[in-house]
C-alpha positions as CSV (number, residue, x, y, z in Angstrom):
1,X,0.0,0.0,0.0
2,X,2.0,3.0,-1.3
3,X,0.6,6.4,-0.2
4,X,1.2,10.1,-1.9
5,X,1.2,12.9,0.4
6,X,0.1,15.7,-1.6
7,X,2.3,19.5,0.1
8,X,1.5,22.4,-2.2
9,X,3.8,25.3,-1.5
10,X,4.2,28.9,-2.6
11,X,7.2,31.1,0.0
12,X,6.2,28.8,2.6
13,X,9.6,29.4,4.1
14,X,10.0,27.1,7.1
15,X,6.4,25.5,7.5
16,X,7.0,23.4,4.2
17,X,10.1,21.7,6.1
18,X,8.2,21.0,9.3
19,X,5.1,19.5,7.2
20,X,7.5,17.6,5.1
21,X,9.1,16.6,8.2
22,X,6.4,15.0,10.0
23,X,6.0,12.9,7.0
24,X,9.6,11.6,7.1
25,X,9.1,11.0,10.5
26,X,6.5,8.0,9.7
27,X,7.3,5.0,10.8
28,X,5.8,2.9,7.8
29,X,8.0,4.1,5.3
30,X,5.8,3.2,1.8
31,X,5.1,6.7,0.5
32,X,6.2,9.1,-1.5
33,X,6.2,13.6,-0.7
34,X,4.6,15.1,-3.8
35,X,5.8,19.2,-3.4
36,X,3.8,21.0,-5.9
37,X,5.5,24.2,-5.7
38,X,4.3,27.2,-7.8
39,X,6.9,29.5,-8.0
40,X,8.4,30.3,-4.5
41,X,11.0,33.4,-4.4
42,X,12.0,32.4,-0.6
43,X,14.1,29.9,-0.9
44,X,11.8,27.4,1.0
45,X,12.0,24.4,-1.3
46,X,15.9,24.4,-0.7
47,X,15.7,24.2,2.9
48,X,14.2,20.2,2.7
49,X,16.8,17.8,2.6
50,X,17.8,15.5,-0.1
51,X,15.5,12.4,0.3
52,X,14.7,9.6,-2.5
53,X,10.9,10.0,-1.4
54,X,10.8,13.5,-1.8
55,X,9.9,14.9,-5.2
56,X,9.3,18.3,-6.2
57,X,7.3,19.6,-9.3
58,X,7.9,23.8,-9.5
59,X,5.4,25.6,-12.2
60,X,2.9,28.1,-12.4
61,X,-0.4,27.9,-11.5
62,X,-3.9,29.4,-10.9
63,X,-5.1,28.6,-7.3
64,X,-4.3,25.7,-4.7
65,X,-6.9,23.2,-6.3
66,X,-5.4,23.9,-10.1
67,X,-1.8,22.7,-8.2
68,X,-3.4,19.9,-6.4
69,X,-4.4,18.5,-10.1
70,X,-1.2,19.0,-11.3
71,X,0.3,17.1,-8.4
72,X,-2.2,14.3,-9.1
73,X,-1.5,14.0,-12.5
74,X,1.9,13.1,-11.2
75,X,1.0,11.1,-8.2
76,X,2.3,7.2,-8.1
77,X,0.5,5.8,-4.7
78,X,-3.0,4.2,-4.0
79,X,-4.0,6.7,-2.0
80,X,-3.7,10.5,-1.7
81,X,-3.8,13.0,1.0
82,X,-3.4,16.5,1.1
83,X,-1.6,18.8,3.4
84,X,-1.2,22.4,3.5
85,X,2.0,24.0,4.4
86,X,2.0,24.1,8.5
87,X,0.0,20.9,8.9
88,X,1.6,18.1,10.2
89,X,1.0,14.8,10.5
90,X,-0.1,13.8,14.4
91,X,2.1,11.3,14.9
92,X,4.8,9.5,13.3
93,X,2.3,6.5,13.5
94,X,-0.4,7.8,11.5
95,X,0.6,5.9,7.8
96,X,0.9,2.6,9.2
97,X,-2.9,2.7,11.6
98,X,-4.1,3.7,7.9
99,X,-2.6,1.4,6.1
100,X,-3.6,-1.5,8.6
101,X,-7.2,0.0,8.4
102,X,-7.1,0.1,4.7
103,X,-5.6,-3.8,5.0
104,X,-9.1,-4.9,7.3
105,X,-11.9,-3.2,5.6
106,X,-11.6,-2.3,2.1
107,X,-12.5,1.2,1.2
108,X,-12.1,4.7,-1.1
109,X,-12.2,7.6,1.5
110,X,-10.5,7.0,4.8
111,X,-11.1,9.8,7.3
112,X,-9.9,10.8,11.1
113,X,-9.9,13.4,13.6
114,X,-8.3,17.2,13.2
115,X,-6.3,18.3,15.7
116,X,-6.7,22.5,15.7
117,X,-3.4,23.6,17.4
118,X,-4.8,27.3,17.6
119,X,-7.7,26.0,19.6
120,X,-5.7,23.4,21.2
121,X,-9.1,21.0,20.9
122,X,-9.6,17.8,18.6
123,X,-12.0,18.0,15.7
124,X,-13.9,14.5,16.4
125,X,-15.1,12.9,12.8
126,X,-18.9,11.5,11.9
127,X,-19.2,7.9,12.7
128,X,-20.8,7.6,8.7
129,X,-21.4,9.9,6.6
130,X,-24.5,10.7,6.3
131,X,-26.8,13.5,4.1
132,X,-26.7,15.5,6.8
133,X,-23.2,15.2,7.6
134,X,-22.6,16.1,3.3
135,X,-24.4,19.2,4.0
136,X,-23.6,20.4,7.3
137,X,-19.5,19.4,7.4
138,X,-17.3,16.7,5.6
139,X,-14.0,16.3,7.0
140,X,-12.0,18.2,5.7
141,X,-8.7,17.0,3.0
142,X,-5.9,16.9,5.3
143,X,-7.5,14.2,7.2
144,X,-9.2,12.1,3.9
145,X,-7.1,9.8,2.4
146,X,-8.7,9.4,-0.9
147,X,-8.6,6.4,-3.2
148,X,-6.6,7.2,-6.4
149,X,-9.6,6.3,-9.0
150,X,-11.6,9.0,-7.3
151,X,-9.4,11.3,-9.0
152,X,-9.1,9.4,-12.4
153,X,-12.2,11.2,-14.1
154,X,-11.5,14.6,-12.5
155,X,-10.0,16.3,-9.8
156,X,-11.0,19.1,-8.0
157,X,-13.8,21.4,-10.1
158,X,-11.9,25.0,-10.6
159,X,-15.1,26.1,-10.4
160,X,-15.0,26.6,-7.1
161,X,-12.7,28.4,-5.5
162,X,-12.8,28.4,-1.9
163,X,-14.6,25.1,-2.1
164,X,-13.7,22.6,-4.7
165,X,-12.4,20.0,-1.7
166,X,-16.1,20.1,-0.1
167,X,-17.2,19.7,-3.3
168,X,-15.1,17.0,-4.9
169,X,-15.9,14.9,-1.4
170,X,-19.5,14.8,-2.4
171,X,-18.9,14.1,-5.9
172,X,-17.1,11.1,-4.9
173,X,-19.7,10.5,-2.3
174,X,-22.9,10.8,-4.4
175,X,-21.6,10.0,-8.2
176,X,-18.6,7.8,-7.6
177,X,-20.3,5.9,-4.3
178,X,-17.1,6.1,-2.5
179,X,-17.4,3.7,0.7
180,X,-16.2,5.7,3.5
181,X,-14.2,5.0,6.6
182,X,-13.8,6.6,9.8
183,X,-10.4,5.8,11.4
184,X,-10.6,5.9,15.0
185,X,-7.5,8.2,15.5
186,X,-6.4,12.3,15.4
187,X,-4.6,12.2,11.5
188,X,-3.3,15.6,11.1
189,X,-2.3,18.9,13.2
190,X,-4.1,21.5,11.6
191,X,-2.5,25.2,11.7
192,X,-5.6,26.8,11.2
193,X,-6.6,30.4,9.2
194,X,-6.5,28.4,5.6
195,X,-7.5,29.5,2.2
196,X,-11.5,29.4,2.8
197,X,-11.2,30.5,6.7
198,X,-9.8,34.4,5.6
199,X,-12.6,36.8,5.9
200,X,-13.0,37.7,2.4
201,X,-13.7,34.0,1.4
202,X,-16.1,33.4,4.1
203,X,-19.3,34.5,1.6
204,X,-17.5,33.2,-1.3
205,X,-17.5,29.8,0.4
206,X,-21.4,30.4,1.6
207,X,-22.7,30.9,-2.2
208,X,-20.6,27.9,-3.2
209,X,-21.7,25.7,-0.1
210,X,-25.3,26.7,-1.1
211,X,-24.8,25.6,-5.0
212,X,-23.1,22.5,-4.6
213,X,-25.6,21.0,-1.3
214,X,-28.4,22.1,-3.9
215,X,-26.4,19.7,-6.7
216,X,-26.0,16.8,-5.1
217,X,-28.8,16.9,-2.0
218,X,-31.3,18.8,-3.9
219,X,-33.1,22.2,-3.0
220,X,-35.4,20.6,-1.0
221,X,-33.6,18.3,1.1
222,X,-30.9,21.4,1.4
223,X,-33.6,23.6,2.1
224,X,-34.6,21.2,5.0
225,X,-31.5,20.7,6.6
226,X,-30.9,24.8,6.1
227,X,-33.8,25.0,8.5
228,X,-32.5,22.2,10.9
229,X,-28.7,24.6,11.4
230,X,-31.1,27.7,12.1
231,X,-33.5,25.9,14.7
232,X,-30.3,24.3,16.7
233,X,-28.0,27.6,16.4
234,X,-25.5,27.0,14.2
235,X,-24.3,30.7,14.4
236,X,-23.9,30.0,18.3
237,X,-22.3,26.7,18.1
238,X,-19.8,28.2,15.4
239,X,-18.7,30.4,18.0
240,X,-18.2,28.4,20.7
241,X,-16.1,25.9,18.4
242,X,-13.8,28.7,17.4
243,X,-13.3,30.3,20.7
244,X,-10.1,28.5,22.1
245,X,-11.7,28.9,25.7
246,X,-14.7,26.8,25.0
247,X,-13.4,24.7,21.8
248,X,-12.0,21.3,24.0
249,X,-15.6,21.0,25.2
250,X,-17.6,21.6,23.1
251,X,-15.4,18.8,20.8
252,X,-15.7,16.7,23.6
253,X,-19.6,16.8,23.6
254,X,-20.1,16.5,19.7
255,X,-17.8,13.5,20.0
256,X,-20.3,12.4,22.7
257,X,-23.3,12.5,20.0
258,X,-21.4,10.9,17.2
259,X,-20.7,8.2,19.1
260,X,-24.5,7.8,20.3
């Protein structure tokens, strides 16, 4: 079971070593370090060290989902995941729990929990993934290790660009019926304040959440499960997850009612 870990990199500087790092670090050694870098001026892509798993691919491109496709265009391994620049892999264990979950129950999309350093809290994952779960959060890449024929059609739709992840994981989900797995462990360290968490891409990423759920769910499933957030106080519990002093618990009681 060969995996590709997917980095994509533009004047990084130091947090492309320390992601690359944490790969190195795994103790099940069959994988490869894809670096898709587009361009970087800082000198970053010299700082990681000379390392027969490590390739790097340097060209332009247009966003971070046009150099993910380019990266899996040149991806050799079974199965992909995909790591910003500053997220780290949880432990040096994490490849070989996935590749012994992948050995016991066959599967095309292998998820676990997030660690968000900023928040110091664990992001605990859905038990299954349900509709509701499609529309209200998928996991997000850099814990989903994705079966490499889920990219063979396409990759991610440029079409979106705060979303395309959240999007390709339902078009997986829905047209490619990708089984799903939950892995019972934290995957990745998760820096926080990515592409679709800045300010200006928060209503970007609203329209496109609202077009794609209304795609694959339908209006009036989406519609339905709309009302459901607004009823139960999404706005509220948004705030309490993102507030470090109240993130650990309220974690610790969502993992409560997934595992119920």
């Amino acid at each position: 079971m060969r995996f590709t870990i997917i980095v994509v990199s533009l004047n990084a500087g130091e947090e492309l070593k320390k992601t690359v790092d944490s790969v190195l670090a795994q103790t099940y050694k069959d994988y490869e370090i894809l670096v898709k870098d587009g361009g970087s001026e800082d000198g970053s892509t010299e700082l990681l060290p000379e390392n027969e798993r490590i390739r790097i691919i340097t060209q332009p491109d247009c966003s971070i989902y046009d150099a993910m496709n380019q990266a899996v265009m040149e991806a050799k391994g079974d199965y992909y995941l995909f790591l910003n620049c500053g997220d780290y892999l949880y432990s040096h264990l994490v490849l070989g729990k996935v590749a012994k979950a992948i050995a016991k129950e066959p599967g095309d999309i292998y998820y676990g929990d997030l660690y968000r350093r900023q928040l110091h809290s664990v992001d605990a994952a859905p038990e299954r993934i349900s509709d509701f779960v499609c529309y209200r959060n998928v996991p997000c890449h850099q814990v989903c290790f994705y079966a490499k024929h889920l990219f063979a059609k396409r990759g991610y739709d440029l079409h979106y660009p705060v979303r395309a992840d959240y999007e390709h994981f339902l078009y997986s989900v829905y047209q490619q019926k990708a089984r799903c797995r939950r892995l019972p462990f934290t995957v990745t360290s998760y820096q926080g304040g990515g592409f679709s968490e800045t300010p200006e891409h928060l209503k970007m990423a609203e329209a496109e959440h609202k077009e794609i759920t209304d795609t694959y769910l339908g209006r009036v499933k989406s519609f339905c499960f709309r009302m459901l957030m607004w009823i139960t106080l999404q706005p509220l519990r948004a705030k309490f997850a993102q507030d470090e002093r109240y993130s650990k618990y309220y974690h610790r009681l969502k993992r409560l009612i997934y595992r119920k």
